[in-house]
N, C-alpha and C positions, 0 to 999 in steps of 0.2 A: 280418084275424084272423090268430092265430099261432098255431101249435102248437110243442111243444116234442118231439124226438126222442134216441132215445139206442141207440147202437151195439153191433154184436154180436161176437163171436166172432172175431177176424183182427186188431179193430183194437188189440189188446194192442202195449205196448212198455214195454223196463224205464227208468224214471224216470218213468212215465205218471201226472199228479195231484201229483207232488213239490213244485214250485215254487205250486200250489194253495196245497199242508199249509203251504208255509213263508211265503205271505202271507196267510191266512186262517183264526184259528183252529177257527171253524168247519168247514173242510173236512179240518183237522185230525183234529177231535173225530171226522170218518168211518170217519177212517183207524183212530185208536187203538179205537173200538168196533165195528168189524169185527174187529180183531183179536181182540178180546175174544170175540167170539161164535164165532169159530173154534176161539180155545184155543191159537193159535200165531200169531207176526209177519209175517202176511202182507205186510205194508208194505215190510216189510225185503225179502221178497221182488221185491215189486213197483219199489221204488226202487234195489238195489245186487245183485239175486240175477243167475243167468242165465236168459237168453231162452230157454232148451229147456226146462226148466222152468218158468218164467213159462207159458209154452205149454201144458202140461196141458192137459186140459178141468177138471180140478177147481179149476185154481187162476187159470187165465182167468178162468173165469164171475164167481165173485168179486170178483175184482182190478178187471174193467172195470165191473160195477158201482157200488163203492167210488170209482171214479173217477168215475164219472157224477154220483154222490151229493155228491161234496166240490167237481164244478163247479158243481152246483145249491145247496148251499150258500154257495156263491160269491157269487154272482147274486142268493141272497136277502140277504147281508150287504152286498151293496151297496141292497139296497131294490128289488130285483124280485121281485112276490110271484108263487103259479103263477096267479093271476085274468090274469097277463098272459100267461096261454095257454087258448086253448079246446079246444084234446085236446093228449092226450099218447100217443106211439107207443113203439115199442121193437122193434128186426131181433132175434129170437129170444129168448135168454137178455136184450137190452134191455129185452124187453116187462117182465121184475122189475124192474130199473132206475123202468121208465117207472110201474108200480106203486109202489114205494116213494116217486119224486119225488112221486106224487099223495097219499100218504097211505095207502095202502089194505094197506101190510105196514110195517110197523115194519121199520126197517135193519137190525137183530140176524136178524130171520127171512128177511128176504130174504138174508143172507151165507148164513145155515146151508141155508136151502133151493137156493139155487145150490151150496154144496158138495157137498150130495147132490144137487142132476142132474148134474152135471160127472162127478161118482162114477158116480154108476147108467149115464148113456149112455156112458161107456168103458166101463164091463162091462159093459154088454148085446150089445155083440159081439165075439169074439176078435180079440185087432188083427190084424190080415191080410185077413180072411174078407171086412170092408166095403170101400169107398170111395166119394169122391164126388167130381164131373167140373164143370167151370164150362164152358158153351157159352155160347159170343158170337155172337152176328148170327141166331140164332132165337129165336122167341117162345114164351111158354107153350107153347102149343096143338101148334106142331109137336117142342116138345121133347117133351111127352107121348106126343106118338108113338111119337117116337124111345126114349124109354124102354119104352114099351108091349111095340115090336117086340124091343127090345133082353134082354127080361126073361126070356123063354125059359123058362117054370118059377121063374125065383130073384125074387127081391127089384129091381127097380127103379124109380123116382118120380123125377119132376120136382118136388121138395126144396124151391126156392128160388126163386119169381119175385121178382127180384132190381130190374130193367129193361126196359125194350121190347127190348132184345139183349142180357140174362144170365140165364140161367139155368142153377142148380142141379140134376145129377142125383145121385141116392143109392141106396146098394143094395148087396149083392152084389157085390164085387171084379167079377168076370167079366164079370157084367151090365153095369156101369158103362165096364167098357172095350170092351166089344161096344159099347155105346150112343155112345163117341167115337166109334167109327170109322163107325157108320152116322151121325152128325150132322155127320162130315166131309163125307162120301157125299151127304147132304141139302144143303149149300153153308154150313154154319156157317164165321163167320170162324173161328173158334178150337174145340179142345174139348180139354180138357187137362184130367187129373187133379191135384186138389187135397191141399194138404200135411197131413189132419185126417186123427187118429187113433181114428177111427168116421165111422157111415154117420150121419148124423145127419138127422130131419123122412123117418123113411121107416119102415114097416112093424118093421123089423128093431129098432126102438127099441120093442117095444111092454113089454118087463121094464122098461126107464124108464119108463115112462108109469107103470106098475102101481105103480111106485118114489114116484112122485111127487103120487101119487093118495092114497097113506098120509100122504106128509108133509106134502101140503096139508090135508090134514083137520083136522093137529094147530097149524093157524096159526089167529090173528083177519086174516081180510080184511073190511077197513072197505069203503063205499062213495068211489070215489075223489072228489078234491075237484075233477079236472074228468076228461071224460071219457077212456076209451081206447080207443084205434083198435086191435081185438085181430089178431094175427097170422092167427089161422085164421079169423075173421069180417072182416075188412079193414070193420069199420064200427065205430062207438062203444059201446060195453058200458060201463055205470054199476055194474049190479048185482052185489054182493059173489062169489052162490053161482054165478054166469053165469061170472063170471071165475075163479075157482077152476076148475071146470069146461073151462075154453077154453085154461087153462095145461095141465093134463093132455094138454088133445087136443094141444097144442103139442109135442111132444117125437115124435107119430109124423105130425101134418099138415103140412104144406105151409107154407111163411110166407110169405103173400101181400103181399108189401112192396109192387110196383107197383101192384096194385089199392088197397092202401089208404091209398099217397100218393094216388091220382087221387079216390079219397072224401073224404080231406081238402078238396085242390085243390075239389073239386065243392060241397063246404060251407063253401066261401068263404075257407079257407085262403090268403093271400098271402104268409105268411112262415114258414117252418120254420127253425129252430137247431137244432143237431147238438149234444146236450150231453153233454163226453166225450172218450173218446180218439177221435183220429184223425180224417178227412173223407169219409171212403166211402160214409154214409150222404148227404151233399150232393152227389156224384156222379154218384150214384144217384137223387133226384131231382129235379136239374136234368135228367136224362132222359127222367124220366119226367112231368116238367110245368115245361119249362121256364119259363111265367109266373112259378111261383110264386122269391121270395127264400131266398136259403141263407145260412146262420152259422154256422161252428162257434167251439164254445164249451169250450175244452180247458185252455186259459192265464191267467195274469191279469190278462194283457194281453186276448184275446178277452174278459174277462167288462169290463171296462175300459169297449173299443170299441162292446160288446151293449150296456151301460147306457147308453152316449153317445149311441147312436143312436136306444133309445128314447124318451128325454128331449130330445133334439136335434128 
C-alpha cells in the first residue's frame, strides 16, 4: 500500500516547481491559476523573487502548495491516478495540499484560504512576543514536560511531534527559551530556537483559528477521493464537515506527524512519496518507521523515476 505526502512550512526555495511548469503543462496551469486566485504573480515570486520574502508565512503557505499541486499534476500526466494511493497526509499547512490532491477543495480555494492562514497566524501575535524551539534527542512525552514546567503562566506546548527525537515547542518568546534551557538540562541532544515569525500549533494562534473557521465555512469541501491521515486526529477522516472542523482545530493543535506515519505504517502502508518541495518529510519517516519505502517527488526527473518504478 502507498500513500501519498506533502510538505510543510521550511521546505520553500526560490525556483521550487519551475522546471515542473516548464515540462508539464499541466503543472503549469497550477501555477498560472493560483496566481489567478490570488490576484497577483505568485510564480514570479516563487521562481526569480527573493528568499526573505518567499518566506513570509503568507506567501510560503501558498507557494508550497502550488508546488505540490503542479508535482501531482505531474504524476497524473504521466498516468498515475490518486487510486494508486490509499491515504493521503499533509505536515501542517500540507494537510491543504494533501486536501486539494484528493479532491476535497478546489485549487483556487485552497490558494485563497492558505493566504488567509499565512495572514491571520502572523497576526495573531506581535513578532517578538512568540517563538518556537526544535529539540532533538527527547520524545513527545518528556518534551511536554519540558514545556509544561517551562510555561510558568505564559503560553507553552509541544507544537510538533515531528520524530521519535524532534520535537517542536511554541509559545511565548520567554517560555520557549526557559524550555531550551530546561531541555538542555533534561540531556536533549540539541534545543535551539527556530527562524519563524510566529508561534505557530499553540494556544497563542487561537484569533487564527477564529480566522479560519470563517473562511472555511465559505468553501465547498467534497468528500476526499481517498482517505486523509488528519494532523490533529493522526487517523483517516473521509467526512467533508469532520475535516473542516479538524483544519480549524489545526492552527492551535498539535501536528501529530509521528503518530500518524506509525497509523499509516500500522494500516499496511509500505510506501510513502513526499510530493513537493524538498525531503524532510522522508527524513522524518524513515525515523519514524524505518520498514516503510520513501520517494520524493519534486523534479521531472523524480516524477520520471516514481512512474518507472511503479510500472517496473
Amino acid at each position: 500500500m502507498r500513500a501519498l505526502v506533502f510538505p510543510g512550512q521550511g521546505a520553500q526555495t526560490i525556483g521550487m516547481g519551475r522546471a515542473l511548469a516548464e515540462r508539464y503543462p499541466a503543472a503549469q496551469a497550477v501555477f498560472d491559476e493560483v496566481d489567478e486566485a490570488l490576484g497577483e504573480p505568485l510564480s514570479a515570486l516563487i521562481w526569480e523573487g527573493e528568499a526573505d520574502t518567499l518566506t513570509l508565512t503568507r506567501n510560503a503557505q501558498p507557494a508550497l502548495m502550488a508546488t505540490s499541486i503542479a508535482a501531482m499534476r505531474a504524476l497524473e500526466a504521466e498516468g498515475l491516478t490518486l487510486t494508486a494511493a490509499q491515504f493521503v497526509a499533509g505536515h501542517s499547512l500540507g494537510e491543504y495540499s494533501a486536501l486539494c490532491a484528493a479532491g476535497a477543495l478546489s485549487l483556487a480555494d485552497t490558494a485563497r484560504l492558505l493566504r488567509i492562514r499565512g495572514t491571520a497566524m502572523q497576526e495573531a501575535v506581535p513578532v517578538g512576543v512568540g517563538a518556537m524551539a526544535a529539540v532533538l534527542g527527547l520524545d513527545f512525552a518528556a518534551v511536554s514536560e519540558v514545556a509544561a514546567e517551562a510555561a510558568q503562566g505564559q503560553v507553552c506546548q509541544a507544537a510538533n511531534d515531528n520524530d521519535p527525537a524532534q520535537v517542536v515547542v511554541s509559545g511565548h518568546r520567554e517560555a520557549v527559551e526557559r524550555a531550551v534551557e530546561i531541555a538542555k538540562a533534561r540531556g536533549a541532544k540539541r534545543a535551539l530556537l527556530l527562524p519563524v515569525s510566529a508561534p505557530f500549533h499553540c494556544a497563542l494562534m487561537a484569533p487564527a483559528a477564529e480566522v479560519m473557521a470563517r473562511a472555511l465555512a465559505e468553501v465547498e469541501m467534497r468528500a476526499p477521493a481517498v482517505p486523509v491521515v488528519a494532523n490533529v486526529r493522526a487517523s483517516a477522516v473521509s467526512d467533508p464537515a469532520e475535516l473542516r472542523g479538524l483544519l480549524v482545530d489545526q492552527v492551535t493543535g498539535s501536528v501529530r506527524w509521528r503518530e500518524s506515519v506509525s497509523w499509516m505504517a500500522a494500516n499496511g502502508v509500505s510506501e510513502i512519496w513526499e510530493v513537493g518541495a524538498g525531503k524532510a518529510l522522508s527524513g522524518m519517516i524513515r525515523r519514524i518507521a524505518p520498514d516503510v519505502a520513501t520517494r520524493a517527488v519534486g523534479t521531472p526527473e523524480d516524477v520520471v523515476a516514481a512512474l518507472a518504478a511503479l510500472n517496473g
